[in-house]
C-alpha positions as CSV (number, residue, x, y, z in Angstrom):
1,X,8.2,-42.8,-0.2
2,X,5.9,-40.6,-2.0
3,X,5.3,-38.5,1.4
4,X,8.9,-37.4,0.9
5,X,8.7,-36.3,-2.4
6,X,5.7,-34.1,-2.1
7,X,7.6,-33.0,1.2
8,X,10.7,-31.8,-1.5
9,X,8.4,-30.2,-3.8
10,X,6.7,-28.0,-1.1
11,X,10.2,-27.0,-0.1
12,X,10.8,-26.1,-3.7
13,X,13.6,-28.8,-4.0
14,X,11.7,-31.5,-6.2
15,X,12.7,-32.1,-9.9
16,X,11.3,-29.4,-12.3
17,X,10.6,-31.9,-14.6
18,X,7.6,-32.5,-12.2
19,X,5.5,-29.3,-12.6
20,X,5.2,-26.6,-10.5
21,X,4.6,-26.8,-6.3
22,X,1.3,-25.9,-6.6
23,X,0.2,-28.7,-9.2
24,X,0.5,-30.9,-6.1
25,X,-2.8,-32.6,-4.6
26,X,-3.5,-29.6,-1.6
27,X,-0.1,-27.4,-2.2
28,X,-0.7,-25.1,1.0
29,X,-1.6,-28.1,2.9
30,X,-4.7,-26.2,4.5
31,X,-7.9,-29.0,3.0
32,X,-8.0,-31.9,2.4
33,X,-9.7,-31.9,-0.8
34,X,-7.0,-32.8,-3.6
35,X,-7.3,-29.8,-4.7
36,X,-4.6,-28.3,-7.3
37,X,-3.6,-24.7,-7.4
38,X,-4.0,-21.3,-5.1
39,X,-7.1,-19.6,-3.6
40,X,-7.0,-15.9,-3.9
41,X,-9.8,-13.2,-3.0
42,X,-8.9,-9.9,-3.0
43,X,-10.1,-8.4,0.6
44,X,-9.7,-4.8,0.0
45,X,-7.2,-4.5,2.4
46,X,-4.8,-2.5,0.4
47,X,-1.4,-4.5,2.0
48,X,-0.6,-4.9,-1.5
49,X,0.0,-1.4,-2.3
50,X,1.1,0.1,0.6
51,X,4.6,-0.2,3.0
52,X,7.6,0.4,2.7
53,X,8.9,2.6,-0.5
54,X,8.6,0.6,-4.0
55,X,8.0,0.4,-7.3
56,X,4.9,0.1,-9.3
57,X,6.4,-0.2,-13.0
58,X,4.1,0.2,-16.0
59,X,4.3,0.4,-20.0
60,X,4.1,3.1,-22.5
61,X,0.7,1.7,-23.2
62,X,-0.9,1.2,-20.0
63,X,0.4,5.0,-19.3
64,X,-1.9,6.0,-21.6
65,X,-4.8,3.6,-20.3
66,X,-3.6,6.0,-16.8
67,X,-4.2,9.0,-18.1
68,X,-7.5,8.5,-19.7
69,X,-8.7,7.1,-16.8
70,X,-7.4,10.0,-14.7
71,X,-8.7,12.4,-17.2
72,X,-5.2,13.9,-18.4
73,X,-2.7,13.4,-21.3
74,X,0.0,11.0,-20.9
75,X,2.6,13.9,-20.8
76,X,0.6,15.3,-17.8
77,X,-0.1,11.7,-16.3
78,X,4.2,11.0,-16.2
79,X,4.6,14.6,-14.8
80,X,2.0,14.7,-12.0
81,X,2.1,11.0,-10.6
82,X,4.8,9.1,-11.4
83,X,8.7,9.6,-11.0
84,X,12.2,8.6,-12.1
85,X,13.6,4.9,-10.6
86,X,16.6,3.0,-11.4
87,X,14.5,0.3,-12.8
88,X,12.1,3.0,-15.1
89,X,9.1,5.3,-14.2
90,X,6.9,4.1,-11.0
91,X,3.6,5.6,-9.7
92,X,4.2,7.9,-7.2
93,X,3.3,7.4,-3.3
94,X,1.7,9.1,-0.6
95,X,2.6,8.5,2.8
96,X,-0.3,7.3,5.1
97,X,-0.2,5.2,9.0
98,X,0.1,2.1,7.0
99,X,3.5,3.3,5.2
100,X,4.1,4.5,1.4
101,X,0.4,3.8,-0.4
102,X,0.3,4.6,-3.9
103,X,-1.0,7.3,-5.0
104,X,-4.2,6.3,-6.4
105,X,-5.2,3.9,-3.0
106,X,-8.3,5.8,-1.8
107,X,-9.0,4.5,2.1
108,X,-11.7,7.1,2.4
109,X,-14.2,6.3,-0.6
110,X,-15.4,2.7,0.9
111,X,-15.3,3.2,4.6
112,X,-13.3,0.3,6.0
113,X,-12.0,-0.8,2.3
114,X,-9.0,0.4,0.5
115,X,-9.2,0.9,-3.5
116,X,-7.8,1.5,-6.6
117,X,-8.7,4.7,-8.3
118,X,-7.8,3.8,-11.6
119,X,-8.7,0.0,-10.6
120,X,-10.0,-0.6,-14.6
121,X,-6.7,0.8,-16.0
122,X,-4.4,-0.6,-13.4
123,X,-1.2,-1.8,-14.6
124,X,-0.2,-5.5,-15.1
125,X,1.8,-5.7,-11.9
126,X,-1.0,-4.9,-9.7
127,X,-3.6,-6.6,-12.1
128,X,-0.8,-9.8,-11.4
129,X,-1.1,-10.0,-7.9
130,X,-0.5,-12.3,-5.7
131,X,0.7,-14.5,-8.7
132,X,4.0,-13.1,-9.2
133,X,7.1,-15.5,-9.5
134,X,8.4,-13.8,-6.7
135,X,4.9,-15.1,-4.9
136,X,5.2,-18.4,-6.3
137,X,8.3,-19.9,-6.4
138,X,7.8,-21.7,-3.8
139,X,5.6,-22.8,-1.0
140,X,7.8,-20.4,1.4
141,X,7.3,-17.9,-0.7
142,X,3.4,-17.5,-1.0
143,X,3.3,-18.4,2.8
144,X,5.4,-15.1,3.2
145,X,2.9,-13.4,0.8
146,X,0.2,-14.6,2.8
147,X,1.4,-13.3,6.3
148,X,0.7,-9.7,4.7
149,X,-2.6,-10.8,2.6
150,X,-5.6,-11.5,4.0
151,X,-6.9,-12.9,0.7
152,X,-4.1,-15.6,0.2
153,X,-5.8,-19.1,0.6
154,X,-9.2,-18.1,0.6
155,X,-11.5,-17.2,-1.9
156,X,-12.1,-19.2,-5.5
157,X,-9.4,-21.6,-6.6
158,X,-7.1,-20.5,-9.1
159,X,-6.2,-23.2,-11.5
160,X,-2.1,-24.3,-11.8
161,X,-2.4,-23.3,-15.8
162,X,-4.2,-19.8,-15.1
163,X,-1.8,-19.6,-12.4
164,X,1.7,-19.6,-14.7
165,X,-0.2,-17.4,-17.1
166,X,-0.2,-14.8,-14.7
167,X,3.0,-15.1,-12.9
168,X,4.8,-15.4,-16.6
169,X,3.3,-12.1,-17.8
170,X,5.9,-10.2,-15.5
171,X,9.2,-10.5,-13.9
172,X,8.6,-9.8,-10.1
Protein backbone atom coordinates (compact mmCIF):
# COMPACT_ATOMS: atom_id res chain seq x y z
CA UNK A 1 0.00 0.00 0.00
CA UNK A 2 2.54 2.46 0.80
CA UNK A 3 4.53 1.37 -2.52
CA UNK A 4 1.65 2.98 -4.33
CA UNK A 5 1.54 6.04 -2.73
CA UNK A 6 5.18 6.93 -3.02
CA UNK A 7 4.52 5.64 -6.65
CA UNK A 8 1.68 8.81 -6.95
CA UNK A 9 3.93 11.23 -5.44
CA UNK A 10 6.79 10.58 -7.88
CA UNK A 11 4.19 11.07 -10.63
CA UNK A 12 3.33 14.28 -9.01
CA UNK A 13 -0.33 13.02 -8.26
CA UNK A 14 -0.05 12.44 -4.38
CA UNK A 15 -1.99 14.84 -2.00
CA UNK A 16 -0.15 18.25 -1.44
CA UNK A 17 -0.94 18.09 1.97
CA UNK A 18 1.97 15.60 1.95
CA UNK A 19 5.06 17.76 1.10
CA UNK A 20 6.77 18.08 -1.84
CA UNK A 21 8.05 14.91 -4.27
CA UNK A 22 11.31 15.33 -3.25
CA UNK A 23 10.76 15.07 0.70
CA UNK A 24 10.26 11.35 -0.15
CA UNK A 25 12.87 8.68 1.25
CA UNK A 26 15.28 8.49 -2.31
CA UNK A 27 12.93 10.88 -4.69
CA UNK A 28 15.04 10.10 -8.01
CA UNK A 29 15.08 6.61 -7.00
CA UNK A 30 18.85 6.36 -7.99
CA UNK A 31 20.42 5.10 -4.00
CA UNK A 32 19.27 3.49 -1.72
CA UNK A 33 20.13 5.54 1.12
CA UNK A 34 16.78 7.32 2.40
CA UNK A 35 18.00 10.08 1.46
CA UNK A 36 15.58 13.38 1.08
CA UNK A 37 16.07 16.00 -1.45
CA UNK A 38 18.18 16.75 -4.91
CA UNK A 39 21.87 16.38 -5.66
CA UNK A 40 23.23 19.15 -7.79
CA UNK A 41 26.96 20.06 -8.88
CA UNK A 42 27.39 22.40 -11.35
CA UNK A 43 29.77 20.70 -14.16
CA UNK A 44 30.67 23.69 -16.16
CA UNK A 45 28.99 22.49 -18.92
CA UNK A 46 27.18 25.58 -19.84
CA UNK A 47 23.69 23.55 -21.13
CA UNK A 48 22.10 25.86 -18.82
CA UNK A 49 22.77 28.94 -20.71
CA UNK A 50 22.95 28.02 -24.02
CA UNK A 51 20.18 26.55 -26.89
CA UNK A 52 17.58 27.53 -28.31
CA UNK A 53 16.63 31.52 -28.08
CA UNK A 54 15.46 32.58 -24.38
CA UNK A 55 15.24 34.73 -21.82
CA UNK A 56 17.49 35.57 -18.93
CA UNK A 57 15.23 38.18 -16.94
CA UNK A 58 16.83 40.31 -14.24
CA UNK A 59 15.89 43.33 -11.78
CA UNK A 60 16.60 46.98 -11.67
CA UNK A 61 18.98 45.99 -8.93
CA UNK A 62 20.91 43.23 -10.11
CA UNK A 63 21.35 45.49 -13.42
CA UNK A 64 23.36 47.51 -11.58
CA UNK A 65 25.26 44.60 -9.78
CA UNK A 66 25.86 43.83 -14.07
CA UNK A 67 27.26 46.83 -14.80
CA UNK A 68 29.69 47.17 -12.10
CA UNK A 69 30.87 43.98 -12.65
CA UNK A 70 31.26 44.65 -16.41
CA UNK A 71 32.84 47.90 -15.68
CA UNK A 72 30.00 50.20 -17.18
CA UNK A 73 26.93 52.31 -16.05
CA UNK A 74 23.67 50.68 -15.86
CA UNK A 75 22.41 52.93 -18.86
CA UNK A 76 25.41 51.58 -20.89
CA UNK A 77 24.99 47.91 -19.33
CA UNK A 78 20.87 47.87 -20.77
CA UNK A 79 22.18 49.44 -24.04
CA UNK A 80 25.14 47.16 -24.97
CA UNK A 81 23.92 43.65 -23.66
CA UNK A 82 20.55 43.30 -23.07
CA UNK A 83 17.32 43.80 -25.20
CA UNK A 84 13.59 44.36 -25.30
CA UNK A 85 11.19 40.91 -24.72
CA UNK A 86 7.64 40.59 -24.17
CA UNK A 87 8.14 39.44 -20.75
CA UNK A 88 10.91 42.58 -19.83
CA UNK A 89 14.64 43.22 -20.65
CA UNK A 90 16.85 39.78 -21.16
CA UNK A 91 20.67 39.47 -21.58
CA UNK A 92 21.56 39.33 -24.91
CA UNK A 93 22.94 36.16 -26.83
CA UNK A 94 25.57 35.16 -29.06
CA UNK A 95 25.28 32.43 -31.29
CA UNK A 96 27.86 29.59 -30.87
CA UNK A 97 27.81 25.32 -32.21
CA UNK A 98 25.93 24.70 -29.15
CA UNK A 99 22.92 27.23 -30.08
CA UNK A 100 22.07 30.82 -28.51
CA UNK A 101 24.76 31.18 -25.41
CA UNK A 102 24.45 34.21 -23.48
CA UNK A 103 26.42 36.74 -23.86
CA UNK A 104 28.61 36.56 -21.01
CA UNK A 105 29.30 32.39 -21.36
CA UNK A 106 33.06 32.42 -22.06
CA UNK A 107 33.99 28.66 -23.60
CA UNK A 108 37.49 29.92 -24.29
CA UNK A 109 38.80 31.11 -20.71
CA UNK A 110 38.90 27.48 -19.00
CA UNK A 111 39.75 25.17 -21.86
CA UNK A 112 37.09 22.45 -21.81
CA UNK A 113 34.77 24.51 -19.18
CA UNK A 114 32.15 26.99 -19.92
CA UNK A 115 31.63 30.20 -17.51
CA UNK A 116 29.99 32.97 -16.40
CA UNK A 117 31.69 36.31 -16.82
CA UNK A 118 29.81 38.11 -14.45
CA UNK A 119 29.44 34.65 -12.33
CA UNK A 120 29.55 36.92 -8.80
CA UNK A 121 26.81 39.34 -10.09
CA UNK A 122 24.75 36.81 -11.87
CA UNK A 123 21.12 37.23 -11.78
CA UNK A 124 18.71 35.16 -9.56
CA UNK A 125 17.49 32.99 -12.35
CA UNK A 126 20.85 31.69 -13.17
CA UNK A 127 22.01 31.85 -9.46
CA UNK A 128 18.35 29.49 -9.10
CA UNK A 129 19.34 26.79 -11.17
CA UNK A 130 18.29 23.73 -11.48
CA UNK A 131 15.77 24.56 -8.63
CA UNK A 132 13.25 26.26 -10.50
CA UNK A 133 9.52 25.28 -10.14
CA UNK A 134 9.49 24.60 -13.58
CA UNK A 135 12.58 21.97 -12.51
CA UNK A 136 10.72 20.72 -9.68
CA UNK A 137 7.35 20.22 -9.99
CA UNK A 138 7.66 16.95 -10.41
CA UNK A 139 9.75 13.95 -10.69
CA UNK A 140 9.22 14.14 -14.72
CA UNK A 141 10.19 17.38 -14.62
CA UNK A 142 13.84 17.37 -13.05
CA UNK A 143 14.32 13.99 -14.97
CA UNK A 144 13.77 16.23 -18.20
CA UNK A 145 16.18 18.82 -16.62
CA UNK A 146 18.56 16.23 -16.07
CA UNK A 147 18.66 14.73 -19.70
CA UNK A 148 20.45 18.30 -20.57
CA UNK A 149 22.49 18.58 -17.16
CA UNK A 150 25.23 16.74 -16.35
CA UNK A 151 25.18 17.91 -12.76
CA UNK A 152 21.55 16.78 -11.91
CA UNK A 153 21.79 13.85 -9.32
CA UNK A 154 25.21 14.12 -8.57
CA UNK A 155 27.14 16.27 -6.49
CA UNK A 156 26.14 17.36 -2.54
CA UNK A 157 22.63 16.86 -1.53
CA UNK A 158 20.44 19.69 -1.46
CA UNK A 159 18.09 19.70 1.42
CA UNK A 160 13.91 19.66 0.66
CA UNK A 161 13.80 23.15 2.85
CA UNK A 162 16.86 24.83 0.89
CA UNK A 163 15.34 23.30 -1.99
CA UNK A 164 11.67 25.41 -1.91
CA UNK A 165 13.78 28.42 -0.80
CA UNK A 166 15.25 28.49 -4.01
CA UNK A 167 12.64 27.43 -6.34
CA UNK A 168 10.13 30.08 -4.52
CA UNK A 169 12.45 32.97 -5.11
CA UNK A 170 11.37 33.00 -8.91
CA UNK A 171 8.58 32.05 -11.14
CA UNK A 172 10.19 29.85 -13.86
Amino acid sequence: MSGNKINADRAGTGPKDQGDWFDAPDPTETTDTGERGLRFECTMCGNCCTGPSGFVLFTDEESVAMAGAVGVTRDEFIERYTRDTVLGRSLNEKPSPQGQDCVFLDREKVPGRAVCGLYDARPAQCRTWPFWKSNVASPRHWDRAARGCPGINSGPLTAPEAIRVTRDRLDI
